[in-house]
N, CA and C atoms as an extended XYZ file, in Angstrom:
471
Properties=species:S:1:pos:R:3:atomname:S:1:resname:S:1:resid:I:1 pbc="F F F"
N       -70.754     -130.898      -32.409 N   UNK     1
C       -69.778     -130.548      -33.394 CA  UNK     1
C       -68.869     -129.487      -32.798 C   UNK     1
N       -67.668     -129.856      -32.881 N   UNK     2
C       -66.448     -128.646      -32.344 CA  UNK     2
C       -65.897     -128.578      -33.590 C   UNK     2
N       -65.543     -126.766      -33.014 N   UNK     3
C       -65.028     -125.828      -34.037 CA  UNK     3
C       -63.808     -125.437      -33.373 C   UNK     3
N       -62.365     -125.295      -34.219 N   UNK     4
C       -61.526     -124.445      -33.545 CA  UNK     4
C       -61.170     -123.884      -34.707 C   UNK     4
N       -61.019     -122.666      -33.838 N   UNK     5
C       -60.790     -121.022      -34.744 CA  UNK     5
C       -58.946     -121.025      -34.026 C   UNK     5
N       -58.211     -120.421      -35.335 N   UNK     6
C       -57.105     -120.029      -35.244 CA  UNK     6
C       -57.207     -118.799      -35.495 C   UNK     6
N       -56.481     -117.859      -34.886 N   UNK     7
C       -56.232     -116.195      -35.556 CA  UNK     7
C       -54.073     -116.035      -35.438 C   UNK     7
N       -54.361     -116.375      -36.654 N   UNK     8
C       -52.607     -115.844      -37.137 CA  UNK     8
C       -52.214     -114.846      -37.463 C   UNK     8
N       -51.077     -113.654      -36.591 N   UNK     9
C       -51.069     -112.261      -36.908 CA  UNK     9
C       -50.293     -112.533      -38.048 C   UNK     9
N       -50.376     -111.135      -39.125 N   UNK    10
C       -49.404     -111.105      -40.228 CA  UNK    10
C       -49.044     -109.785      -39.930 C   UNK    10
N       -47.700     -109.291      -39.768 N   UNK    11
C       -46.873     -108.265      -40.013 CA  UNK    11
C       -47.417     -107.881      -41.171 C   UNK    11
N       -48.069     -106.111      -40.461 N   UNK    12
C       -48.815     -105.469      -41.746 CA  UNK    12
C       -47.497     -104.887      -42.643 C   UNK    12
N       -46.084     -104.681      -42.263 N   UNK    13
C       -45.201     -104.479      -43.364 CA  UNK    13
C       -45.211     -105.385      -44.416 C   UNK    13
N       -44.534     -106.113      -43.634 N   UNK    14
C       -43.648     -106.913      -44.919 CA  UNK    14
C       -44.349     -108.527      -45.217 C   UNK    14
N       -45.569     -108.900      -44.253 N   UNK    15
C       -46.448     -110.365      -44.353 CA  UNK    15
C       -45.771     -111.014      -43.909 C   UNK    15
N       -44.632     -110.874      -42.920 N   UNK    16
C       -44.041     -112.019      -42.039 CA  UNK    16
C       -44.689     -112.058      -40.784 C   UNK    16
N       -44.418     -113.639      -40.534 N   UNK    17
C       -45.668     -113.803      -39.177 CA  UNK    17
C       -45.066     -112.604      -37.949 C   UNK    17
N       -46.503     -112.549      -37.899 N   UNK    18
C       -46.223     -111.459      -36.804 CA  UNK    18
C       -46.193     -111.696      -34.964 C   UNK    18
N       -45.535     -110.815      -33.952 N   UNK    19
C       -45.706     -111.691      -32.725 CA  UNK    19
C       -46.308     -110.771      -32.025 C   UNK    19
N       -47.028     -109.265      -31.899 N   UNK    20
C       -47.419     -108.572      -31.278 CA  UNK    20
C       -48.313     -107.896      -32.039 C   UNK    20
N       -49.329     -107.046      -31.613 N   UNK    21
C       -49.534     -106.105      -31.790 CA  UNK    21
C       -49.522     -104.454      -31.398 C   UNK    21
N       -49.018     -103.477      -31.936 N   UNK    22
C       -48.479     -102.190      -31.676 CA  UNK    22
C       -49.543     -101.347      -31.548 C   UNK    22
N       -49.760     -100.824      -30.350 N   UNK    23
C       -50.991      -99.258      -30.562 CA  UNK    23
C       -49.785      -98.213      -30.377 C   UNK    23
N       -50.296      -97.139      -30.731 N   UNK    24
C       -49.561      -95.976      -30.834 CA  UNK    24
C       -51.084      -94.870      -31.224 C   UNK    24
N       -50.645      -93.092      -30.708 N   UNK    25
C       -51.600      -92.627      -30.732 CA  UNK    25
C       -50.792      -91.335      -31.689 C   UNK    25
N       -51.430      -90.915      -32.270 N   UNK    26
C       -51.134      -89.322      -33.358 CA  UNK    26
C       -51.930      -88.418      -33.506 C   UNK    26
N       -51.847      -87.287      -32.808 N   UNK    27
C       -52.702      -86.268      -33.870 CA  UNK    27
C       -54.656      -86.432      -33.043 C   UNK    27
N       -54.198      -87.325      -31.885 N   UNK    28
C       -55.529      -87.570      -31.415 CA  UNK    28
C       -56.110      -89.158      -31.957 C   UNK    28
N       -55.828      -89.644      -32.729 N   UNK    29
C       -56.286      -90.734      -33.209 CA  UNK    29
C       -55.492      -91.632      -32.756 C   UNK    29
N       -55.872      -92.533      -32.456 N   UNK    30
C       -55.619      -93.991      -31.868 CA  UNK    30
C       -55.533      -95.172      -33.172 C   UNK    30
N       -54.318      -95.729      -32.994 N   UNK    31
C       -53.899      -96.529      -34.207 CA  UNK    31
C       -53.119      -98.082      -33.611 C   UNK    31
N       -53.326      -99.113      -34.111 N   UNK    32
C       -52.821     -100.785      -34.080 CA  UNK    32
C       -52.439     -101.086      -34.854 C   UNK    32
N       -51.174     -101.722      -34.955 N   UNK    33
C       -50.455     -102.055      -36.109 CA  UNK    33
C       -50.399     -103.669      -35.853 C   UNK    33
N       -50.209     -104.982      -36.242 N   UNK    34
C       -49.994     -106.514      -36.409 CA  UNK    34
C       -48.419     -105.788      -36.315 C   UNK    34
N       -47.062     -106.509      -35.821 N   UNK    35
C       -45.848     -106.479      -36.382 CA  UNK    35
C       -45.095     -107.976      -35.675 C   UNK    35
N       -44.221     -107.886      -36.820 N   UNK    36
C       -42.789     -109.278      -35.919 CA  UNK    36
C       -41.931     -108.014      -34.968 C   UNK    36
N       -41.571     -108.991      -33.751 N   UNK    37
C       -40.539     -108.405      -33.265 CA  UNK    37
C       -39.854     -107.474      -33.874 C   UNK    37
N       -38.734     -107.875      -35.010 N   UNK    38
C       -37.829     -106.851      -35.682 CA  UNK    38
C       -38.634     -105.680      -35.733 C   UNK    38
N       -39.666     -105.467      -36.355 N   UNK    39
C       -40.149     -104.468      -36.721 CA  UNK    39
C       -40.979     -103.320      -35.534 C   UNK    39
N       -41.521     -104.171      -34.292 N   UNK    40
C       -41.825     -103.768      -33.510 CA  UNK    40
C       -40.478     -103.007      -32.589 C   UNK    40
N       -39.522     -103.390      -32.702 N   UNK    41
C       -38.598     -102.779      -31.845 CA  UNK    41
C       -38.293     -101.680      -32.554 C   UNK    41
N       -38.157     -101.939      -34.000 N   UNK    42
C       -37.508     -100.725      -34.649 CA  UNK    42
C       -38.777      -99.285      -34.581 C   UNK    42
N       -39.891      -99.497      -34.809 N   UNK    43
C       -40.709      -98.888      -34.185 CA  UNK    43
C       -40.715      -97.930      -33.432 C   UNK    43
N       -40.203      -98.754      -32.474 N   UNK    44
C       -39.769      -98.104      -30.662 CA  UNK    44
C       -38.751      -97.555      -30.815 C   UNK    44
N       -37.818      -97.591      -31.326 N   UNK    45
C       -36.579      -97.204      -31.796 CA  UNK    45
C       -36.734      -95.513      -32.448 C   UNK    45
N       -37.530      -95.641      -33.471 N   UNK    46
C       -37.933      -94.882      -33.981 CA  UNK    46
C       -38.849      -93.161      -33.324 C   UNK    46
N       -39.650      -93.993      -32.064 N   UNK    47
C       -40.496      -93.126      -31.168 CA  UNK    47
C       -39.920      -92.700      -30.029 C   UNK    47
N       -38.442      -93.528      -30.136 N   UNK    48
C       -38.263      -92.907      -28.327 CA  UNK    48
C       -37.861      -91.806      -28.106 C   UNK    48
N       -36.816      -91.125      -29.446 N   UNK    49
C       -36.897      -89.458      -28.926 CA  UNK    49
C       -37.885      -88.824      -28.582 C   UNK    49
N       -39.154      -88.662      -29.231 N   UNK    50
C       -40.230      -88.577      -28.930 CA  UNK    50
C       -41.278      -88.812      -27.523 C   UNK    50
N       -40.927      -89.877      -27.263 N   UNK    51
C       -41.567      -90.537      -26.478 CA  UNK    51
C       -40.613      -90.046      -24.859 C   UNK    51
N       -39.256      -90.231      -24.887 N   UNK    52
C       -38.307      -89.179      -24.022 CA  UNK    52
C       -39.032      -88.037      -23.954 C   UNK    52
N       -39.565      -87.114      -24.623 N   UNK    53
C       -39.544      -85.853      -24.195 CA  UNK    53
C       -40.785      -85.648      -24.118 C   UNK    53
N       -41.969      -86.568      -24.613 N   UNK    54
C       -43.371      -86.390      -24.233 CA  UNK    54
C       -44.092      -86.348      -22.776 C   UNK    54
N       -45.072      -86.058      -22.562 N   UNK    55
C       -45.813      -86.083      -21.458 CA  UNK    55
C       -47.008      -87.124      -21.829 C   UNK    55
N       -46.678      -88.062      -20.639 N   UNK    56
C       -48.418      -88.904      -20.937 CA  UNK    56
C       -49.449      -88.575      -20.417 C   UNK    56
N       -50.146      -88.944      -20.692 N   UNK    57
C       -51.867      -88.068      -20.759 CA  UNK    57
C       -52.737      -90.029      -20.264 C   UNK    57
N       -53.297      -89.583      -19.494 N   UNK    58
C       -54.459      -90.464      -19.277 CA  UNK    58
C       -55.912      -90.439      -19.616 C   UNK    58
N       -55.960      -91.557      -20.562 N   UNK    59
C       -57.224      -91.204      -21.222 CA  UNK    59
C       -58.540      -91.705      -20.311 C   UNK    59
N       -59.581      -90.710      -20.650 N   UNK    60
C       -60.500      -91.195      -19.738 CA  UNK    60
C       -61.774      -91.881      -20.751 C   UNK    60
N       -62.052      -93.103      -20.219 N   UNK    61
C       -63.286      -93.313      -21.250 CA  UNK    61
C       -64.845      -92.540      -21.108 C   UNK    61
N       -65.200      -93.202      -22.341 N   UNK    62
C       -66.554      -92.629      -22.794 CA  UNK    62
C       -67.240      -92.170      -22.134 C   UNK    62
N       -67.354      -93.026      -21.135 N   UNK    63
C       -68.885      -93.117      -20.055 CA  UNK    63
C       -68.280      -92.289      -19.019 C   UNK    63
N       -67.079      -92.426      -18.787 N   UNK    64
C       -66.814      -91.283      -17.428 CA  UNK    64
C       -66.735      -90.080      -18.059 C   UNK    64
N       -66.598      -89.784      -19.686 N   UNK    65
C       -66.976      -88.390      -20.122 CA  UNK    65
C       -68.294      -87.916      -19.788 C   UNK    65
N       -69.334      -88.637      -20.305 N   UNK    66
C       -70.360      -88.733      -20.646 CA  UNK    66
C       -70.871      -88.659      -19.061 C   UNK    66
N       -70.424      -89.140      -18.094 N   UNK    67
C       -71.259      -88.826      -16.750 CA  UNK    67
C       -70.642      -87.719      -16.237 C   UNK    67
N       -69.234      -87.181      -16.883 N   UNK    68
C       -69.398      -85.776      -15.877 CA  UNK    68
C       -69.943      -84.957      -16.440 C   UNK    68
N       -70.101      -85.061      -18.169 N   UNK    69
C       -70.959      -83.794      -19.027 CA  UNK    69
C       -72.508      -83.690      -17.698 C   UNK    69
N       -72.995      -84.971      -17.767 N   UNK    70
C       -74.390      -84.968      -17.395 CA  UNK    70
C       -74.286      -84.233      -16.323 C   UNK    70
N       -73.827      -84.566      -15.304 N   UNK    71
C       -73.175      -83.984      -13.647 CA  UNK    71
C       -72.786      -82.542      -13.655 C   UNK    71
N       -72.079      -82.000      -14.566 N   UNK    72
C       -72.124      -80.623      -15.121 CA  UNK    72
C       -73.159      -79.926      -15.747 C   UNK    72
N       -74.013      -80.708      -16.440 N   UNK    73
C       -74.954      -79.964      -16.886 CA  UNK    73
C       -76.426      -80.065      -16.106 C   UNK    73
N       -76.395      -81.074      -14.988 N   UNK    74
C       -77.181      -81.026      -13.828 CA  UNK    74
C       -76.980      -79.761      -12.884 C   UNK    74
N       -75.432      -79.933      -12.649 N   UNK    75
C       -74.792      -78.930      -11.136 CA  UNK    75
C       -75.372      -77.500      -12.403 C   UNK    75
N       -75.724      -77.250      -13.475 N   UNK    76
C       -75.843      -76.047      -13.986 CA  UNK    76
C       -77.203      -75.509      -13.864 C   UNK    76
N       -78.025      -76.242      -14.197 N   UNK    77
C       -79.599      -76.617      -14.225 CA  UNK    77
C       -79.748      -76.231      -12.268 C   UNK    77
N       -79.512      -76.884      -11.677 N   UNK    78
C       -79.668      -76.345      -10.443 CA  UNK    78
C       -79.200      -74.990       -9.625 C   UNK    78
N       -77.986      -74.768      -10.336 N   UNK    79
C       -77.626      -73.314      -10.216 CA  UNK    79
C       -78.311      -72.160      -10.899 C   UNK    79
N       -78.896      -72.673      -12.068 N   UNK    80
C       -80.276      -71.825      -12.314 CA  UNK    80
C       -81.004      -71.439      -12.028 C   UNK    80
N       -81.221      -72.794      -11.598 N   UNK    81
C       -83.022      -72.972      -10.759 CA  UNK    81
C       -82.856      -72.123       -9.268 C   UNK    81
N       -81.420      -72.256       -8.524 N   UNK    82
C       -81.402      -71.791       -7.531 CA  UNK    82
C       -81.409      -70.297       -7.179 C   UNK    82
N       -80.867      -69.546       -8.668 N   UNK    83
C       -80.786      -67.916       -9.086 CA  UNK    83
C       -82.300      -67.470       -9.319 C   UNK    83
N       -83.334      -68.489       -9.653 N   UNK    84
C       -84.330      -68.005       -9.743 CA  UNK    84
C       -85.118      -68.189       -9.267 C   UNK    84
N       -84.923      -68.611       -7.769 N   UNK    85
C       -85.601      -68.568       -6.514 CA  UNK    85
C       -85.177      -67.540       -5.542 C   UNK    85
N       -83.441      -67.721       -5.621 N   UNK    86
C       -83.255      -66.216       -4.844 CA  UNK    86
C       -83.997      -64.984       -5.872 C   UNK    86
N       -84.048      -64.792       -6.863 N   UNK    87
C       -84.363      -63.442       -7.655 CA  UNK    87
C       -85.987      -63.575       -7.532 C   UNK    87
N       -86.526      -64.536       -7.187 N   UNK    88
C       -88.502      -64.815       -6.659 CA  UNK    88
C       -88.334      -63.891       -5.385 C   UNK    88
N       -87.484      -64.799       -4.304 N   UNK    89
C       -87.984      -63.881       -3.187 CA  UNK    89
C       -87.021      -62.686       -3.271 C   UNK    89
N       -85.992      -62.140       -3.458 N   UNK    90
C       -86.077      -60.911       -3.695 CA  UNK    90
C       -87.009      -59.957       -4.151 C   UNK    90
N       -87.606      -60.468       -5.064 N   UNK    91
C       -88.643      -59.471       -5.977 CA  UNK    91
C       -89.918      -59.406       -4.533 C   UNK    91
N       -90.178      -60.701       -4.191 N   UNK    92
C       -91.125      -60.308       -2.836 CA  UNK    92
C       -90.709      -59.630       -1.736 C   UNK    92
N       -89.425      -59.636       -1.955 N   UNK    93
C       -89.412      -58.475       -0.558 CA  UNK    93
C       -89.537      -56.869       -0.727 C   UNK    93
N       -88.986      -56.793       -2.405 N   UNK    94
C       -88.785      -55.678       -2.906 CA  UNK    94
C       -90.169      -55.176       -2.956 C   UNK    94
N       -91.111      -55.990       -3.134 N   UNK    95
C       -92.852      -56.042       -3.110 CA  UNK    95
C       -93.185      -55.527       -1.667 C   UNK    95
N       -92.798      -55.958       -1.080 N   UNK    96
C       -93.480      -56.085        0.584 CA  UNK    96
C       -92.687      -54.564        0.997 C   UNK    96
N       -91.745      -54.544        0.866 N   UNK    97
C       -90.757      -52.940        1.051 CA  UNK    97
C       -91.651      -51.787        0.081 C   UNK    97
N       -92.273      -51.971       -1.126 N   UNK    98
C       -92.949      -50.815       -1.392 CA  UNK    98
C       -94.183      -51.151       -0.605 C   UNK    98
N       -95.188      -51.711       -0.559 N   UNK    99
C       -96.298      -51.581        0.386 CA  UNK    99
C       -96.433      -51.084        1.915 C   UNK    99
N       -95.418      -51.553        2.328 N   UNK   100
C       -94.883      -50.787        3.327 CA  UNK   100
C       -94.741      -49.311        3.525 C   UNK   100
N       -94.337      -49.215        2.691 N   UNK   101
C       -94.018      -47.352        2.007 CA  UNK   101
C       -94.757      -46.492        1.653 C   UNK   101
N       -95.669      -47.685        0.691 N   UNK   102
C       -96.830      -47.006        0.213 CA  UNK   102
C       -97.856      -46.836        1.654 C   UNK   102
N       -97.891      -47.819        3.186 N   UNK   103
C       -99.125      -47.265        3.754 CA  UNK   103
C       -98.340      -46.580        4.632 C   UNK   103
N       -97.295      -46.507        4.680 N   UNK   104
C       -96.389      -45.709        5.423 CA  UNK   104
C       -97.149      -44.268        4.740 C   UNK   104
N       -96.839      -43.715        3.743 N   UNK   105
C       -96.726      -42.768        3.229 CA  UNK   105
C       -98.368      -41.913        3.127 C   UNK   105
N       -99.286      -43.203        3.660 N   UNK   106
C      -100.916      -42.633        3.343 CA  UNK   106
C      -101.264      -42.519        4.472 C   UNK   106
N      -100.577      -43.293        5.952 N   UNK   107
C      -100.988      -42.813        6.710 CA  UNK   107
C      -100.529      -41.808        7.537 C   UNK   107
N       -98.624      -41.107        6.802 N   UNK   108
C       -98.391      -39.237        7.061 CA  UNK   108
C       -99.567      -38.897        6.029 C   UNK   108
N       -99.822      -39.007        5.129 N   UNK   109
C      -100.951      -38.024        4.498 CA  UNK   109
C      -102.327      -37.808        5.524 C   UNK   109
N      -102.590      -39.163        5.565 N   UNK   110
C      -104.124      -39.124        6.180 CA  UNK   110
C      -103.687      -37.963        7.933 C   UNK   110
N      -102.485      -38.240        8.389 N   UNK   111
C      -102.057      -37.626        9.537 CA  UNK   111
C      -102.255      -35.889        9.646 C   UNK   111
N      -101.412      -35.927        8.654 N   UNK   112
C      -101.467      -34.375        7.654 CA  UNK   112
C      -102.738      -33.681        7.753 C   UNK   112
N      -103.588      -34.427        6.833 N   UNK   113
C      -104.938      -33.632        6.973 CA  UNK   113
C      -105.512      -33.672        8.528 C   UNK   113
N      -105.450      -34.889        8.897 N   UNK   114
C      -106.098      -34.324       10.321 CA  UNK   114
C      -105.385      -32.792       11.289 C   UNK   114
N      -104.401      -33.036       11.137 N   UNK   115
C      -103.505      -31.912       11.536 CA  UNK   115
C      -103.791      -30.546       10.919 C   UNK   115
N      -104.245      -30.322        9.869 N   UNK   116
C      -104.786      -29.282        9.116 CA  UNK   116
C      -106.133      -29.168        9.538 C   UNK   116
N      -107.148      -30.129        9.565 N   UNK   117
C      -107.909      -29.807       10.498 CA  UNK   117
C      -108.308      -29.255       11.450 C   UNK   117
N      -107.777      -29.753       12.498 N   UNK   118
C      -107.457      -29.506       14.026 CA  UNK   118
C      -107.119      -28.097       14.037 C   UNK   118
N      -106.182      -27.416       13.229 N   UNK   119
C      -105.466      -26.513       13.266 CA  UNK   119
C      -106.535      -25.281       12.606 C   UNK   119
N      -107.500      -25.659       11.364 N   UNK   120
C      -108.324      -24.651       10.996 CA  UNK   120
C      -109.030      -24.378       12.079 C   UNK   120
N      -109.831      -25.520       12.775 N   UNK   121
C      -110.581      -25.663       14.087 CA  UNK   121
C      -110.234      -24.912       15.050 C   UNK   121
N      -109.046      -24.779       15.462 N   UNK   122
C      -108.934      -23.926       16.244 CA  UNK   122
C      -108.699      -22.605       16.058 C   UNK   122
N      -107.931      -22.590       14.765 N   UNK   123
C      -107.915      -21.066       13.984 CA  UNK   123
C      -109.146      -20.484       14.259 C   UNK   123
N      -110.004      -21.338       13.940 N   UNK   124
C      -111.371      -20.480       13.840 CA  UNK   124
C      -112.373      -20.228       15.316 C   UNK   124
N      -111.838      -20.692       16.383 N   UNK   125
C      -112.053      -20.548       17.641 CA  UNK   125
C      -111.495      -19.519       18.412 C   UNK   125
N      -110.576      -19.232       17.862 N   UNK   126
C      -109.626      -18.379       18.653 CA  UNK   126
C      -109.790      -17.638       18.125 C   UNK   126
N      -110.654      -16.775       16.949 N   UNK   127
C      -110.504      -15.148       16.524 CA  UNK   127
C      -112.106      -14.716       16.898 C   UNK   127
N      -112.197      -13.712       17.363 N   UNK   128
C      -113.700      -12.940       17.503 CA  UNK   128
C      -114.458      -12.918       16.296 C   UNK   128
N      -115.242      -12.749       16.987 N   UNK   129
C      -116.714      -12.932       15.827 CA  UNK   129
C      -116.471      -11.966       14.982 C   UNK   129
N      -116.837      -11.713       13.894 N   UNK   130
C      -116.241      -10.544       13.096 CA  UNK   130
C      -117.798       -9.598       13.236 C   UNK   130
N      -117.479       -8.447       13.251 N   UNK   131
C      -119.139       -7.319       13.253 CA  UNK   131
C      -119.432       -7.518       12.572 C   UNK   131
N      -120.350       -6.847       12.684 N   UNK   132
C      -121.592       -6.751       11.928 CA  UNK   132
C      -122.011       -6.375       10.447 C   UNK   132
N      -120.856       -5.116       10.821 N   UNK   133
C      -120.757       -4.254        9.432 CA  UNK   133
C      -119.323       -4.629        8.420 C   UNK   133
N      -118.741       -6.076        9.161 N   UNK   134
C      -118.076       -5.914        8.194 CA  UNK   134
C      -118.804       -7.323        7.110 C   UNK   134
N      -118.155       -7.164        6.272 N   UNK   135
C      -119.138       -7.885        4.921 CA  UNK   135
C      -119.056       -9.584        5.091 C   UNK   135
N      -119.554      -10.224        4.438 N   UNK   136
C      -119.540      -12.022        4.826 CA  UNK   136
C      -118.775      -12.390        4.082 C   UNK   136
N      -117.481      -13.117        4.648 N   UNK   137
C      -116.819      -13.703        4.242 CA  UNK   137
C      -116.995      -15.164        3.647 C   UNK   137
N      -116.520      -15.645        2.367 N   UNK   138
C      -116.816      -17.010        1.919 CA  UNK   138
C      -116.510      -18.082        3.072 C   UNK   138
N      -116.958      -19.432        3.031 N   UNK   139
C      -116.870      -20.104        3.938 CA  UNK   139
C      -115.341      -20.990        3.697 C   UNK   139
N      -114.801      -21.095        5.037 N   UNK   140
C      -113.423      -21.340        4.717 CA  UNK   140
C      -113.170      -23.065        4.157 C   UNK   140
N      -112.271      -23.589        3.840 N   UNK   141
C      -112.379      -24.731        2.898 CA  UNK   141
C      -112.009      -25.709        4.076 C   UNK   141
N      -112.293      -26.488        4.724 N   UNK   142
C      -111.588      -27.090        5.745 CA  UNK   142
C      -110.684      -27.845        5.665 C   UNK   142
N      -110.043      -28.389        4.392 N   UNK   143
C      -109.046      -29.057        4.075 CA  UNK   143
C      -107.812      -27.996        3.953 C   UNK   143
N      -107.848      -26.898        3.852 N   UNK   144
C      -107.045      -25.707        3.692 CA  UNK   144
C      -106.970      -25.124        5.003 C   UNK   144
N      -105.875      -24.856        5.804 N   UNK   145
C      -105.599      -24.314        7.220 CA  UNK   145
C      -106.043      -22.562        6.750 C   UNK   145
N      -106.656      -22.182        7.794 N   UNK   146
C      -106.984      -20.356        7.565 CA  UNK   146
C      -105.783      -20.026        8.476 C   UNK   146
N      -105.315      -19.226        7.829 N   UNK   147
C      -103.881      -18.136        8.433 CA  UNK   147
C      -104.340      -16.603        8.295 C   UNK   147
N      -104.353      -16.068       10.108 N   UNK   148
C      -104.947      -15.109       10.322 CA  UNK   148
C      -103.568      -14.162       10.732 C   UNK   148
N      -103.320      -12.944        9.687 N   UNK   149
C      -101.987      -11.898       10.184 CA  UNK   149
C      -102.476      -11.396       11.050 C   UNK   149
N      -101.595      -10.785       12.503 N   UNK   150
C      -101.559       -9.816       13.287 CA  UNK   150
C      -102.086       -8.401       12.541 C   UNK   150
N      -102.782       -7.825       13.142 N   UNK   151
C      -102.538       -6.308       12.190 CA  UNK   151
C      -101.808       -4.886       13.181 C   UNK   151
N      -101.092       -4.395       12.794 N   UNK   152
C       -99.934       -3.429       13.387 CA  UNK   152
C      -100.179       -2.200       12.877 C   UNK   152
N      -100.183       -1.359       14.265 N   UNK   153
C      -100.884        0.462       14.013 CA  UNK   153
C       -99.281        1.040       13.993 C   UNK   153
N       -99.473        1.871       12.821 N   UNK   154
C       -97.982        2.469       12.555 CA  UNK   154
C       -98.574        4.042       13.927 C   UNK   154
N       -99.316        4.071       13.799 N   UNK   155
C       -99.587        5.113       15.118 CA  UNK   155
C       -98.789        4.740       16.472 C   UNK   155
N       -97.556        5.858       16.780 N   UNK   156
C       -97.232        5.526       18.234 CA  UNK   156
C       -98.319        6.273       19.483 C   UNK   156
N       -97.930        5.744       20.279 N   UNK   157
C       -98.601        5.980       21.190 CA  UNK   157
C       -98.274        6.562       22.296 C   UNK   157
């Protein structure tokens, strides 16, 4: 069984057969009109000051919107991800720079005391035995350096 389909335009003015159809865009919206010739020219007639002094714009479809949103909101997602890998190893170096510091800093201490050591040690080598009669002195702290003054006779001689 055959079917034939006719589609007859009607001029949406006035219901005279129509020979084109008109797109035209406004305001953002996209619009088709059915028209006859006469009416289609006058139309044009109507738009060309307009249309003289406009700028055309190329529209882009759906899907090429829709794949650069995605592509933009990928290239964003990775620029994220990539800020928070540099700001990972930063923070580890900033990590590794205090530990550093910190045994930096324990082993002038630990240095320190030996040096205070050494230094009571010999303090205490280098002065004479004290007599007999003079009284007993507490025992010196060895973490604390002993500092022994000269003593000076205002007697000349």
């Amino acid at each position: 069984m055959a079917e034939r389909v006719c589609v007859e335009l009607v001029d949406d003015l006035d219901g005279a057969p129509a020979q084109s159809t008109v797109q035209f865009a406004l305001d953002g919206v996209n619009y088709e009109i059915d028209l006859s010739d006469r009416n289609a020219s006058h139309l044009r007639e109507v738009f060309r000051p307009y249309v003289e002094r406009a700028r055309t714009v190329t529209q882009r479809n759906d899907r090429t919107v829709k794949k650069d949103r995605v592509a933009r909101n990928k290239r964003r997602a990775d620029q994220r991800e990539a800020t928070q890998r540099i700001r990972e190893v930063a923070e580890r170096g900033r990590a590794h720079q205090r530990a550093v510091r910190e045994a930096e800093e324990e082993a002038r201490r630990a240095e320190l005391a030996a040096a205070a050591e050494a230094s009571a040690q010999e303090l205490a080598l280098s002065q004479p035995a004290p007599a007999q009669e003079a009284p007993a002195q507490p025992a010196a702290d060895p973490t604390r350096p002993t500092v022994s003054l000269p003593q000076f006779s205002s007697a000349t001689g």
